[in-house]
KOLVEX-537467 format. One record per residue (C-alpha): chain; y, z, x; residue number from 1. Coordinates in Angstrom, 2 decimals. Example, Ala and Ser with C-alpha at 12.3 -4.5 7.8 and 13.67 -1.06 7.14 Angstrom:
BEGIN
+----+---------+---------+---------+-----+
: ch :       v :       w :       u :   i :
+----+---------+---------+---------+-----+
:  A :   -4.50 :    7.80 :   12.30 :   1 :
:  A :   -1.06 :    7.14 :   13.67 :   2 :
+----+---------+---------+---------+-----+
***
This chain:
BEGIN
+----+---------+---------+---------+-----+
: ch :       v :       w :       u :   i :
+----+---------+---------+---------+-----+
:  A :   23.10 :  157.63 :   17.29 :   1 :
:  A :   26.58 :  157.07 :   15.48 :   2 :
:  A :   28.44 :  156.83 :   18.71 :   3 :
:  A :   25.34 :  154.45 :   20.11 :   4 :
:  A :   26.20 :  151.87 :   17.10 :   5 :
:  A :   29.80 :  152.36 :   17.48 :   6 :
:  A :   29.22 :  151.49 :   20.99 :   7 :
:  A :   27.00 :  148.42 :   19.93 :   8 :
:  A :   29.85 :  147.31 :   17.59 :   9 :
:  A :   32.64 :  147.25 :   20.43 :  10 :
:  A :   30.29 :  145.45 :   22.48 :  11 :
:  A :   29.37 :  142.68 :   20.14 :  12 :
:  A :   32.90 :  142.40 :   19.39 :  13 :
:  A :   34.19 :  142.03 :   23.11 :  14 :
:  A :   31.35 :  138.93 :   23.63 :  15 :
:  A :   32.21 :  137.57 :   20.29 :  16 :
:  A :   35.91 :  137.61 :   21.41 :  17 :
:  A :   35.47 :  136.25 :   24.51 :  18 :
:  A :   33.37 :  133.24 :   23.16 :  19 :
:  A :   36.58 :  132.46 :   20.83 :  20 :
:  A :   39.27 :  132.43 :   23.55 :  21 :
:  A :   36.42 :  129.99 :   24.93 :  22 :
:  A :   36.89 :  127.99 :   22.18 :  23 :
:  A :   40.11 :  128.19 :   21.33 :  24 :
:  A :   41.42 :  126.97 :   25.13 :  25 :
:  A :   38.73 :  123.94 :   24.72 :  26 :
:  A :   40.95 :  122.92 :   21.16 :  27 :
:  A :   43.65 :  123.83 :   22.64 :  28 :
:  A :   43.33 :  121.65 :   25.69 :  29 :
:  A :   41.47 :  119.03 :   23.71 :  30 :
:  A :   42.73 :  118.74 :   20.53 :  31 :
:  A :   46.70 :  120.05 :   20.94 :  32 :
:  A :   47.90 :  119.22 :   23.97 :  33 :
:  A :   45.42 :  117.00 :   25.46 :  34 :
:  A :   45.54 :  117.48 :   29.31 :  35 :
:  A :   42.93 :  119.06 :   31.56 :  36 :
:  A :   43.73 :  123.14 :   31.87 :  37 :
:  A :   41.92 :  123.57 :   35.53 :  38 :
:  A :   44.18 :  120.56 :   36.99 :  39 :
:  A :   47.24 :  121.87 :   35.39 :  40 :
:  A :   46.62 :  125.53 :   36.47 :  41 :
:  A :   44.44 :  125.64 :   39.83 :  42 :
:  A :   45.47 :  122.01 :   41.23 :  43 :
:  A :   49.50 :  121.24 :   40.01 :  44 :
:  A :   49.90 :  125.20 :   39.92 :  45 :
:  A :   52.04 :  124.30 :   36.81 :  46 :
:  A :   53.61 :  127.91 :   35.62 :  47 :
:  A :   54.47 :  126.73 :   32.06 :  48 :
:  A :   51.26 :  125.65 :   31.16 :  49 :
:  A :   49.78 :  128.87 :   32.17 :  50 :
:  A :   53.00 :  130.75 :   29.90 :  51 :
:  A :   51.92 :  128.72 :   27.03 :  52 :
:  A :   48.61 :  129.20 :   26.89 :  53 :
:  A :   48.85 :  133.16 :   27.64 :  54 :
:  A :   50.71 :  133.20 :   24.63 :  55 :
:  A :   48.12 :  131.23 :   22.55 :  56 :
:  A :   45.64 :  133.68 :   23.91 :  57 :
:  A :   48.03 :  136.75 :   22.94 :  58 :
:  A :   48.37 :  135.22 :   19.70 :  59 :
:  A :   44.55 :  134.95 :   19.21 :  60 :
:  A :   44.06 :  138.23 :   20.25 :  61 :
:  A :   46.80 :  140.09 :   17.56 :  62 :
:  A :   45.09 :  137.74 :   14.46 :  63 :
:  A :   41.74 :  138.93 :   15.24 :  64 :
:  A :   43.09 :  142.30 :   14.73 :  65 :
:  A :   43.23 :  141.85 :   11.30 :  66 :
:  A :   39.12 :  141.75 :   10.90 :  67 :
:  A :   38.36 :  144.06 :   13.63 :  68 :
:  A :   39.66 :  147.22 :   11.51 :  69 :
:  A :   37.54 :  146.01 :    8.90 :  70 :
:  A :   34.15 :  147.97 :    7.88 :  71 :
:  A :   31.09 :  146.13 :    7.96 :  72 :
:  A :   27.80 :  147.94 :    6.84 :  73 :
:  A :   25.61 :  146.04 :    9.44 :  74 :
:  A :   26.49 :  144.48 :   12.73 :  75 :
:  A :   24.94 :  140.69 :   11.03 :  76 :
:  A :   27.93 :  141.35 :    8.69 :  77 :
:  A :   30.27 :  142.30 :   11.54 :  78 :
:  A :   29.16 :  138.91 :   13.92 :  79 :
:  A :   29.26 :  136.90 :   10.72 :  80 :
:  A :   32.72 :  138.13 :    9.78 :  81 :
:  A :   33.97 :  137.88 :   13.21 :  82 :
:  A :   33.12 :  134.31 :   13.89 :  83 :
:  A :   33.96 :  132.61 :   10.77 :  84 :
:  A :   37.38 :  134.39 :   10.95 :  85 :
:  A :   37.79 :  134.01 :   14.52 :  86 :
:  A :   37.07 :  129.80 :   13.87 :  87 :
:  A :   39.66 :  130.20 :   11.08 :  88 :
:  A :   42.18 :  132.21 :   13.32 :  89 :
:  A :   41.97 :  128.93 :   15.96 :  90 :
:  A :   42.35 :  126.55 :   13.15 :  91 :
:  A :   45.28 :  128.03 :   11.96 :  92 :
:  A :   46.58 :  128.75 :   15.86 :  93 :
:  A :   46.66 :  125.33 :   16.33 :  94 :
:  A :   48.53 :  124.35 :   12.86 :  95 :
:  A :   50.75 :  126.81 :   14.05 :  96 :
:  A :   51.21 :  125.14 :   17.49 :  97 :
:  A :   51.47 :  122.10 :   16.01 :  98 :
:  A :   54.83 :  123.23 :   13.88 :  99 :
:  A :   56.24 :  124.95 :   16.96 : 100 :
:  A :   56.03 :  121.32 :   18.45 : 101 :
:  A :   57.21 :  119.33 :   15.53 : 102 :
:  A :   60.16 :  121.59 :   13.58 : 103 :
:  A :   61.03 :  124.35 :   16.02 : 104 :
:  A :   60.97 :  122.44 :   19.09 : 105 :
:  A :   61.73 :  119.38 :   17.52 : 106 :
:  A :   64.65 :  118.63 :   20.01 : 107 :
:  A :   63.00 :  116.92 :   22.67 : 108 :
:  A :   59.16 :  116.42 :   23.57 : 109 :
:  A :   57.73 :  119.86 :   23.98 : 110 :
:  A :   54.19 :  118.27 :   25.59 : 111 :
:  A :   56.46 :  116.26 :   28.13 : 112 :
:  A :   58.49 :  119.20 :   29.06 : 113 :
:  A :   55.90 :  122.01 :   29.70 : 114 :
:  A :   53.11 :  119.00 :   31.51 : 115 :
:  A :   55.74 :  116.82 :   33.46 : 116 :
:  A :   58.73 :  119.04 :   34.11 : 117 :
:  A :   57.47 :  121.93 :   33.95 : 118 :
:  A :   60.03 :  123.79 :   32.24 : 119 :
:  A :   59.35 :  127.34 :   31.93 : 120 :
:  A :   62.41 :  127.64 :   29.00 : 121 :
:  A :   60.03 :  125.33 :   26.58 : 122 :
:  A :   56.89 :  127.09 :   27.52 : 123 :
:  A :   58.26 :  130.52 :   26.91 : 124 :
:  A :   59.78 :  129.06 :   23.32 : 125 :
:  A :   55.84 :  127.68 :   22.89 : 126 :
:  A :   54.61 :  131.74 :   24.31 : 127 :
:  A :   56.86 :  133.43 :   21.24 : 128 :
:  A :   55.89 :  131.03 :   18.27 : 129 :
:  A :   51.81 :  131.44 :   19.71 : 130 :
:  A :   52.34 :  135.18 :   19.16 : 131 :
:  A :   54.84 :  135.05 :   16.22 : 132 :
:  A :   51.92 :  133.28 :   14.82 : 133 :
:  A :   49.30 :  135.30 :   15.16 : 134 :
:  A :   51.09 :  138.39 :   14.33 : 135 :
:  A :   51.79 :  136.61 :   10.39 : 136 :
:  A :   47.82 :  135.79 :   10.53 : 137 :
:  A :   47.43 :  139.48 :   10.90 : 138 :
:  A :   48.81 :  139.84 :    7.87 : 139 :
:  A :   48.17 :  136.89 :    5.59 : 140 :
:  A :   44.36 :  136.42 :    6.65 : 141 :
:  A :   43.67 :  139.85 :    7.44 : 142 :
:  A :   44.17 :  141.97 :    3.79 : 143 :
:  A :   41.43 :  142.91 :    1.30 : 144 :
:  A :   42.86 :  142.61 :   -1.82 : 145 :
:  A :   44.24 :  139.06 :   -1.61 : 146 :
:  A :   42.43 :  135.85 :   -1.65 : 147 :
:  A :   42.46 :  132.84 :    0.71 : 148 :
:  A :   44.96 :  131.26 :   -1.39 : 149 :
:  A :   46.93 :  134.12 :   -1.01 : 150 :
:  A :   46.69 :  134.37 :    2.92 : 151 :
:  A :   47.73 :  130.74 :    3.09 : 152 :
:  A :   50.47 :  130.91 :    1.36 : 153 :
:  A :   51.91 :  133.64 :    3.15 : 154 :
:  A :   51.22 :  131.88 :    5.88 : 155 :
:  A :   53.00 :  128.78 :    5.22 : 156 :
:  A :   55.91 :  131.30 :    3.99 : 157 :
:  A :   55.73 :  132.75 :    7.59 : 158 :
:  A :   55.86 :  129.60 :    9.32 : 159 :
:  A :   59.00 :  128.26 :    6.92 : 160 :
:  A :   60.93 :  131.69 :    8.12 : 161 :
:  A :   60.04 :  131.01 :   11.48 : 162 :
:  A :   61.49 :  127.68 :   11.69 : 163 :
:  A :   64.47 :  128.66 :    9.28 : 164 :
:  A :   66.00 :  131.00 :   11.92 : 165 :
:  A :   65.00 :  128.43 :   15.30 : 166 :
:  A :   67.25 :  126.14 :   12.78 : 167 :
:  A :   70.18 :  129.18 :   12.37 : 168 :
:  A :   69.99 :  130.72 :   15.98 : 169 :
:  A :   71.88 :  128.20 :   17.75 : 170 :
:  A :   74.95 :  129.05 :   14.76 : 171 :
:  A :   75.00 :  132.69 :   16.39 : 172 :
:  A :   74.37 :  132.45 :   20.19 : 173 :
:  A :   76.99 :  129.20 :   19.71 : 174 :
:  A :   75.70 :  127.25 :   22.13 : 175 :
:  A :   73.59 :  124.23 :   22.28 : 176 :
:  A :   69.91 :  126.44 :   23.39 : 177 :
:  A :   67.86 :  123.51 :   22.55 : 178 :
:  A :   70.20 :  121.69 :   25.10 : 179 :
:  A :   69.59 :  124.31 :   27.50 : 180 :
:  A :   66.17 :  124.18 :   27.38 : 181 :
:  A :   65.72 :  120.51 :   27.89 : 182 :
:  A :   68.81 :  119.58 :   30.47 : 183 :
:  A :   68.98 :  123.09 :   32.34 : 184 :
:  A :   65.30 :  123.82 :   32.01 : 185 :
:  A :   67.02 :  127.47 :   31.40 : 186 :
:  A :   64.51 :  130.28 :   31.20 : 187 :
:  A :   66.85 :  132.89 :   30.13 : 188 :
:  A :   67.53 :  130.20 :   26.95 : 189 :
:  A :   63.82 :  130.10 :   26.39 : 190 :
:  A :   63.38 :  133.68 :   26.30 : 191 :
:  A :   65.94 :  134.68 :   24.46 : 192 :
:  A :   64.59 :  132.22 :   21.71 : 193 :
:  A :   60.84 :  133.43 :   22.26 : 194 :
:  A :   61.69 :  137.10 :   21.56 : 195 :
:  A :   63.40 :  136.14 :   18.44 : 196 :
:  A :   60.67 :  134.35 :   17.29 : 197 :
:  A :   58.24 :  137.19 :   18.15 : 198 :
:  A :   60.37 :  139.53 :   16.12 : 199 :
:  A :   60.62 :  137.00 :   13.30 : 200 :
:  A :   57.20 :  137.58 :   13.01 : 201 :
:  A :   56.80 :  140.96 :   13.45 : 202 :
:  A :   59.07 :  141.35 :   10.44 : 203 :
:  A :   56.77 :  138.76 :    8.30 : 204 :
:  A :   53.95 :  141.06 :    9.20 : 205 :
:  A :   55.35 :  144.02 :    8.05 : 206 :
:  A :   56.77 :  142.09 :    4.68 : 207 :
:  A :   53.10 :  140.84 :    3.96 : 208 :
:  A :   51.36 :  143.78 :    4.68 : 209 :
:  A :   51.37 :  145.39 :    1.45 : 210 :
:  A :   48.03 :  144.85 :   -0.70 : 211 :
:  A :   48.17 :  141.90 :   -3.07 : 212 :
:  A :   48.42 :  142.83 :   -6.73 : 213 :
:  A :   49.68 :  139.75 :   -8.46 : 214 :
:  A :   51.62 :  136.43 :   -7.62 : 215 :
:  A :   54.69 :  137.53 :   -9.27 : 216 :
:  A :   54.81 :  141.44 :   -8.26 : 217 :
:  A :   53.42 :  140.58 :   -4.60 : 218 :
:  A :   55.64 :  138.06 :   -3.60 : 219 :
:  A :   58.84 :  139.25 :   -5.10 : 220 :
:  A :   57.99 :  142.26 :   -3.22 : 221 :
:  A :   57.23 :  140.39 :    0.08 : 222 :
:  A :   60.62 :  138.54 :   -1.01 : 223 :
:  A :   62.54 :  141.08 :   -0.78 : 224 :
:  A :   61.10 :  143.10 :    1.84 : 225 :
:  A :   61.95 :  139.93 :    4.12 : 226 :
:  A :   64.88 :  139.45 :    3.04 : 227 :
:  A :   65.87 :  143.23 :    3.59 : 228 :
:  A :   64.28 :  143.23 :    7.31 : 229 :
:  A :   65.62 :  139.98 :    8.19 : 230 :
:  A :   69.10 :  140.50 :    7.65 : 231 :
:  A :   68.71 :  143.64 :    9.91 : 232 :
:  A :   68.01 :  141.69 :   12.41 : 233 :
:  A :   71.62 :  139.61 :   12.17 : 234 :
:  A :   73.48 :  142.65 :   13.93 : 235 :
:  A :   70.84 :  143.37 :   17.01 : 236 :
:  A :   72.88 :  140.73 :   18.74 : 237 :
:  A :   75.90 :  141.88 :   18.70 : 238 :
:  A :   74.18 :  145.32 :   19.05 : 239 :
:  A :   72.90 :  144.23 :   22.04 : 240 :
:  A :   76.46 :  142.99 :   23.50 : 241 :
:  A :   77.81 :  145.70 :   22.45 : 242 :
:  A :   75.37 :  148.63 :   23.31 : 243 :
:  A :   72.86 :  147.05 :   25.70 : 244 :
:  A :   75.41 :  145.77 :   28.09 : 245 :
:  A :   78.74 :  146.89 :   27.34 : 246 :
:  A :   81.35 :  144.54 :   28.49 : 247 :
:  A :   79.55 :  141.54 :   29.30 : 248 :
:  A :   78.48 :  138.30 :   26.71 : 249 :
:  A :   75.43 :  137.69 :   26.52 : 250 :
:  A :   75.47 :  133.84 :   25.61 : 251 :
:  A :   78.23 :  133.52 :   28.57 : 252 :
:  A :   75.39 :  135.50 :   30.76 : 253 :
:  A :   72.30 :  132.65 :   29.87 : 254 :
:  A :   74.63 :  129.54 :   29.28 : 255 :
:  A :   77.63 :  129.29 :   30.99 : 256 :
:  A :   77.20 :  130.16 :   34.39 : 257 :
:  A :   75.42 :  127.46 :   36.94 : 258 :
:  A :   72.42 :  129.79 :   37.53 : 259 :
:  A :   71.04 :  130.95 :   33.81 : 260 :
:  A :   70.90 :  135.27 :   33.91 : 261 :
:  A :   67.42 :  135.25 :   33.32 : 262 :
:  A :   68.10 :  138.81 :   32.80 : 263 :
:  A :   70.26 :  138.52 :   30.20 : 264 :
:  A :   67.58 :  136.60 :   28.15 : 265 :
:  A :   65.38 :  139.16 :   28.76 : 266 :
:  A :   67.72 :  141.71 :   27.54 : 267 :
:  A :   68.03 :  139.49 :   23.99 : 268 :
:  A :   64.52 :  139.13 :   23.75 : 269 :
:  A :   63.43 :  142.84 :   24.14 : 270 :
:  A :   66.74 :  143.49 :   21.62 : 271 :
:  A :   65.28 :  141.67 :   19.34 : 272 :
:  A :   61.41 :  142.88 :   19.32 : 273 :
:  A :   62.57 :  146.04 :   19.78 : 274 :
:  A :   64.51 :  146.48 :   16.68 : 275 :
:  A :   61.60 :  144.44 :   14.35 : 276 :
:  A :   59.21 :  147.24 :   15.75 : 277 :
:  A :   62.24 :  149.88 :   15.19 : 278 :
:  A :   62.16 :  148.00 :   11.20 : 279 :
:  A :   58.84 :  148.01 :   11.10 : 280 :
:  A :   58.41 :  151.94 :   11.70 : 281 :
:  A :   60.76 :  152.67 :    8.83 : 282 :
:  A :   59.94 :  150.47 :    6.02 : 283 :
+----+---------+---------+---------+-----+
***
């Protein structure tokens, strides 16, 4: 009978789930960015929409996570908890979104890019910060001890941290990436920046996931748990030149030849998510 209502419980969950990507693609498509999904996908065949919105999907899918583990006596408790969580998770997804737009992509006219040109490089920015963002939600919306207060704060923290290093990472790969986005429509640029983002918030996860005991304790903990796991994450570049593919420069790989190394990016990207699991692990 306990496996029967275990059973029950991953069912329920899986329809419940299902219902919220429903909703969340209808505010995405609505209320974000305002287009119709089935023209963009199954009439202009448009790749970066279909990038993007993975990633919102992704994202969705690792906040949830962070009510799913939780124990609920009775599955009216379980549906309850799920949905008003799961509405919260897409309100939050798409104040997330919104910031990707506004602060890390503020460069040029993310909508524009990923609807009109098409460019893959933007969309695969707009993929990482969906899934950087649900991977802080995990964490800031998803603990026991803490209240909502608390989870929002952390989450605006997260977001601030995400932005900080879209603001820095140009300073280390020295080249203009926002540039190569928009001009080159450059993939390997995009995904190079996605994975960093990603990782950026794999590390707030893991600096927010210790239980709440006070404002002062908590967050100079979190503090300097970021700080700590952050500033690992400086040398994984030059790691990555150095290690990952010995001989060769990266940034010259994704930026200065005429046809971007897509690979290259790739390379960065799983450097970079790679070592914030790697982190992760040992903290």
């Amino acid at each position: 009978m306990e496996q029967v209502s275990q059973l029950g419980f991953i069912l329920l969950e899986l329809v419940v789930g299902f219902g919220l990507f429903w909703l969340g693609q209808l505010a995405y498509q609505k209320l974000f960015r305002r287009m119709e999904l089935n023209l963009e996908l199954f009439v202009k065949d448009n790749p970066a929409v279909a990038i993007a919105l993975v990633g919102y999907y992704l994202g969705i899918v690792i906040a949830l996570g962070g009510v799913l583990g939780q124990p609920s006596d009775n599955w009216q408790d379980k549906l309850l908890n799920l949905v008003s969580y799961g509405a919260t998770v897409i309100l939050f997804m798409l104040a997330g979104a919104w910031v990707g737009d506004r602060l890390i992509l503020r460069c040029f006219d993310c909508k524009r890019e990923i609807l009109e040109e098409r460019n893959t490089g933007a969309a695969a920015v707009e993929f990482g910060n969906h899934i950087a963002n649900g991977l802080i939600l995990s964490a800031a919306l998803g603990g026991e001890s803490g209240t909502w207060l608390v989870g929002f704060v952390c989450w605006i923290v997260g977001l601030g941290v995400l932005v900080l290093v879209s603001v820095l990472y140009p300073r280390v790969t020295k080249y203009n990436v926002f540039g190569e986005i928009e001009r080159r429509n450059n993939p390997a640029a995009g995904v190079a920046l996605a994975g960093l983002l990603i990782a950026t918030g794999n590390i707030v996860r893991v600096a927010f996931a210790a239980e709440f005991q006070n404002w002062v304790i908590s967050f100079t903990q979190y503090g300097l748990t970021l700080l700590f796991c952050l500033a690992s994450l400086i040398v994984i570049r030059w790691v990555a030149d150095l290690i990952l593919v010995p001989g060769v420069k990266i940034s010259d790989e994704i930026a200065r030849q005429q046809i971007p190394n897509l690979g290259a990016g790739l390379i960065e990207a799983f450097a970079y998510i790679a070592a914030s699991f790697l982190i992760a692990w040992a903290v």
